[in-house]
TORKEMAR-373533 format. One record per residue (C-alpha): residue in one letter; x, y, z. Coordinates in pm, 1 decimal. Last residue first. Example, Ala and Ser with C-alpha at 12.3 -4.5 7.8 and 13.67 -1.06 7.14 Angstrom:
% residues 2
residu_px_py_pz
S_1367.0_-106.0_714.0
A_1230.0_-450.0_780.0
This chain:
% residues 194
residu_px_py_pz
X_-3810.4_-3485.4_-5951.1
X_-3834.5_-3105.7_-6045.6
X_-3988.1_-3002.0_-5696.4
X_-3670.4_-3124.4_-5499.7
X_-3440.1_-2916.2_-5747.4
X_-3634.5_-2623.3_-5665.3
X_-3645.6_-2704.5_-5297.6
X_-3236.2_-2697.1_-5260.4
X_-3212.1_-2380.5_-5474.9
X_-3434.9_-2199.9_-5257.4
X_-3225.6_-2328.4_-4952.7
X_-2896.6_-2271.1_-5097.4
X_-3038.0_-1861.7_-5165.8
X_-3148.1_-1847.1_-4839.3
X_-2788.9_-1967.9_-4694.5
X_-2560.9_-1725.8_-4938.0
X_-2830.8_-1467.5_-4845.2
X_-2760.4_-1469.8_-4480.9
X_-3076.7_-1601.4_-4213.7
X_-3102.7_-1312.3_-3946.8
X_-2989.5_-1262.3_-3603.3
X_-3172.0_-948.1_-3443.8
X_-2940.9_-693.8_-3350.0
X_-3090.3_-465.7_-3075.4
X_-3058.4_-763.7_-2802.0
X_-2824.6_-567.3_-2591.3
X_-2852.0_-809.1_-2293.3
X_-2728.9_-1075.4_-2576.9
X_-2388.8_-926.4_-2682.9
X_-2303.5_-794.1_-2307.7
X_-2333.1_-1149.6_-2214.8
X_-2140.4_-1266.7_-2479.0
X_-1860.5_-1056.3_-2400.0
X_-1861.7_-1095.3_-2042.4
X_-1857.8_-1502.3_-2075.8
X_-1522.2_-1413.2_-2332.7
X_-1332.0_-1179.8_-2079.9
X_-1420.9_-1472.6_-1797.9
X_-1267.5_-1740.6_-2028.9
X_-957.9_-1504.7_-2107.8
X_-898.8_-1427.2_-1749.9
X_-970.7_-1844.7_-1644.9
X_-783.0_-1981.7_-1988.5
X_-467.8_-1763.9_-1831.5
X_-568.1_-1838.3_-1474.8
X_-487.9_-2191.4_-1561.4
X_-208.8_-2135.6_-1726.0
X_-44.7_-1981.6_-1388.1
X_-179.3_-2312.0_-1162.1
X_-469.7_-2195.7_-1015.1
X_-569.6_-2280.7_-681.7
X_-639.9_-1891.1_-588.8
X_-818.2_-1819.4_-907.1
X_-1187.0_-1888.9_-695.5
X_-1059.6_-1514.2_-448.1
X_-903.8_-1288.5_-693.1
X_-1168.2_-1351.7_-962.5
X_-1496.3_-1245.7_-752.1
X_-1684.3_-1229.0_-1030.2
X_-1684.8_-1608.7_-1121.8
X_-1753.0_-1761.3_-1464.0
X_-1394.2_-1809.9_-1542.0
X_-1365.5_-1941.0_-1174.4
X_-1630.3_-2197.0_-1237.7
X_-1563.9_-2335.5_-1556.6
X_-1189.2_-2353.0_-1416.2
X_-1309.4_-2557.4_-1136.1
X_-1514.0_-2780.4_-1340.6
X_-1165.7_-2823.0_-1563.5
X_-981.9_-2939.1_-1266.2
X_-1069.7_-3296.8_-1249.7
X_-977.4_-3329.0_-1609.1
X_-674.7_-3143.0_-1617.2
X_-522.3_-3317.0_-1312.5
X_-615.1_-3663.8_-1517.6
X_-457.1_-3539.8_-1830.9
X_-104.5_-3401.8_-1608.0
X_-116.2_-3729.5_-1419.8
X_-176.8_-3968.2_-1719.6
X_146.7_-3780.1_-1893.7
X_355.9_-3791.0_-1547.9
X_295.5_-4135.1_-1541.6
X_471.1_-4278.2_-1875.4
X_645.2_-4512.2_-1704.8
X_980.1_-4405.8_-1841.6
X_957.8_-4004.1_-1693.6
X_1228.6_-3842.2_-1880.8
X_992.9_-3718.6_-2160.9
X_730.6_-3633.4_-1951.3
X_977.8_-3361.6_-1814.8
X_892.4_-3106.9_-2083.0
X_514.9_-3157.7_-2081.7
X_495.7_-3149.6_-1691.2
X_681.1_-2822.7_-1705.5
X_392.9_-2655.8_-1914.8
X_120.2_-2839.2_-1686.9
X_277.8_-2728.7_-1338.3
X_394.3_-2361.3_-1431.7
X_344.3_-2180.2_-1085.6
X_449.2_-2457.4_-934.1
X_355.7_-2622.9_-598.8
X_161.0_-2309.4_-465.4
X_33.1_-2201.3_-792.0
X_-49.4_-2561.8_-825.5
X_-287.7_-2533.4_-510.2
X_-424.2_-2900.7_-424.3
X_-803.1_-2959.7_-361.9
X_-928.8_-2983.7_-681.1
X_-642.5_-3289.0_-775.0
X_-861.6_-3521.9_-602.8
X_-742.2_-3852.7_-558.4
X_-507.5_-3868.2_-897.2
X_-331.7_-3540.2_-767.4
X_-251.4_-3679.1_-400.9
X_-112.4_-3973.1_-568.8
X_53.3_-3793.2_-844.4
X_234.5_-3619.5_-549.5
X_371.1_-3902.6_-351.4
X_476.2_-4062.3_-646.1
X_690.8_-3799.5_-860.7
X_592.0_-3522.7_-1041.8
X_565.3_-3228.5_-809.3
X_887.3_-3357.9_-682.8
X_1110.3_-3311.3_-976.5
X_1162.4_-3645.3_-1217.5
X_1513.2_-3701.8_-1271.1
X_1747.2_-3616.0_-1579.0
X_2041.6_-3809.8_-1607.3
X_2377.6_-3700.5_-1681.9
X_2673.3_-3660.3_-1935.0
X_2468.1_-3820.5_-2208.2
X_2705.9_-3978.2_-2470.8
X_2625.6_-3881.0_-2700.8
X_2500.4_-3513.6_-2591.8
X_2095.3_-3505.3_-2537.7
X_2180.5_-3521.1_-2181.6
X_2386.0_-3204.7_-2131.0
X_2138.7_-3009.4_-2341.5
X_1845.6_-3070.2_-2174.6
X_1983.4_-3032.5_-1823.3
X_2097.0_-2689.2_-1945.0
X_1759.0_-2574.4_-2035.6
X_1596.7_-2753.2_-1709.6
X_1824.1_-2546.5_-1508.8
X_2021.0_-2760.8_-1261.2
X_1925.0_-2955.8_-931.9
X_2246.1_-3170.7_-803.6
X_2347.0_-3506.3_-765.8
X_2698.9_-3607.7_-797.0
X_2771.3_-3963.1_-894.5
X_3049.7_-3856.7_-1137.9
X_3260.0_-3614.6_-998.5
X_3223.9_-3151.1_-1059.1
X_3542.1_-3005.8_-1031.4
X_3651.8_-2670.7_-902.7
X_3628.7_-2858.8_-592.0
X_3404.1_-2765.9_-210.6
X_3090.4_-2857.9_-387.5
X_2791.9_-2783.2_-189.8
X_2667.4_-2523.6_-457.5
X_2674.2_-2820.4_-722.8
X_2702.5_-2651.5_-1090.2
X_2998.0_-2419.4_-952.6
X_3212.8_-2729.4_-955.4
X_3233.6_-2719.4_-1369.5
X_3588.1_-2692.5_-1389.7
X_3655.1_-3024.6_-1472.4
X_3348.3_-3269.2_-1559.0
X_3392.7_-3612.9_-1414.4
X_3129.3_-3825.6_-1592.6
X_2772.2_-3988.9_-1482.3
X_2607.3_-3675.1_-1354.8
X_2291.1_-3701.5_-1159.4
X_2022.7_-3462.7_-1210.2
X_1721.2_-3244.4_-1004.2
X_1533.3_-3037.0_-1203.1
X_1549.3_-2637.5_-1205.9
X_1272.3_-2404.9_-1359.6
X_1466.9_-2197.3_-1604.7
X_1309.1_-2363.0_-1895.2
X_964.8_-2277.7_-1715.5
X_1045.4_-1938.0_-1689.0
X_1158.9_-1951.7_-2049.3
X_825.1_-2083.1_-2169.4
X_634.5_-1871.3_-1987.6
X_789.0_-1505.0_-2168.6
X_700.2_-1709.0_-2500.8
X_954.0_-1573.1_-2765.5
X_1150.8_-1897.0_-2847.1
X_821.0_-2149.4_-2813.8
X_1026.5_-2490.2_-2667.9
X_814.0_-2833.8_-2753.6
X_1211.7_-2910.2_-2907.8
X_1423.0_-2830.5_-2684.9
């Protein structure tokens, strides 16, 4: 995998996260892949949803032994409802992980969709993220949130506290630093000599 991070706890919840394939080749003894298989053997032309880190491996073999498909978040119907206004649709609710899993199935999408969708989603969501990082009442405007989301949210919100406390303390006046006076004097000196 190769946008994988080996010690993020998200990343291998979203590796985890099972896609839908179609295997081209016979494969003995692999039956238990497909849960409505009745063989020990899995046969070509069987569709199934596996583990996006097996998926990955099985079709970066030569020859591939399936075909990754889109999952439903990403296809059609979806990036329609996204692209008309993607502040009204819950991510948590579709996939906890929507933008990191996005990025690892864009590379199986051939139209190049699922990259505009995931920008586009992000730009019509980013208001909404202002807002909920601003918010006090967290529980309630994170609700929509995909789970990165509420990670820039928490750590937008921690920031927004931060500054405020900086400023309402006001006892530390912000003053011009020597390296910058010092630049300054120089500056004019040289100014005055020609």
């Amino acid at each position: 995998m190769s946008c994988s991070n080996y010690l993020s706890i998200t990343d291998i919840l979203v590796s985890h996260e099972k896609v839908p394939c179609k295997f081209f080749y016979d494969l003995p003894k692999m039956g238990f892949l497909d849960p409505s298989a009745v063989d020990d053997d899995l046969k070509a032309g069987t569709n199934t949803e596996i583990p996006l880190w097996l998926a990955e491996s099985l079709h970066s073999r030569r020859p591939p032994l399936l075909s990754v498909d889109l999952p439903k978040i990403y296809k059609d119907a979806y990036r329609e409802i996204l692209n008309a206004d993607a502040c009204t649709v819950d991510l948590y609710k579709l996939g906890q992980h929507f933008y990191e899993l996005g990025c690892y199935v864009a590379k199986y999408d051939i139209k190049g969709d699922v990259t505009n969708t995931l920008i586009n989603t992000f730009k019509q969501r980013f208001r909404m993220l202002l807002t909920a990082s601003a918010s006090n009442d967290s529980i309630g405007s994170m609700q929509p949130l995909s789970g990165s989301e509420r990670k820039f949210a928490a750590a937008a919100a921690v920031t927004e506290n931060a500054i405020s406390m900086w400023l309402q303390r006001g006892d530390c006046a912000l003053k011009t630093a020597n390296m910058v006076a010092n630049h300054r004097k120089r500056k004019r000196a040289e100014m005055e000599m020609f």
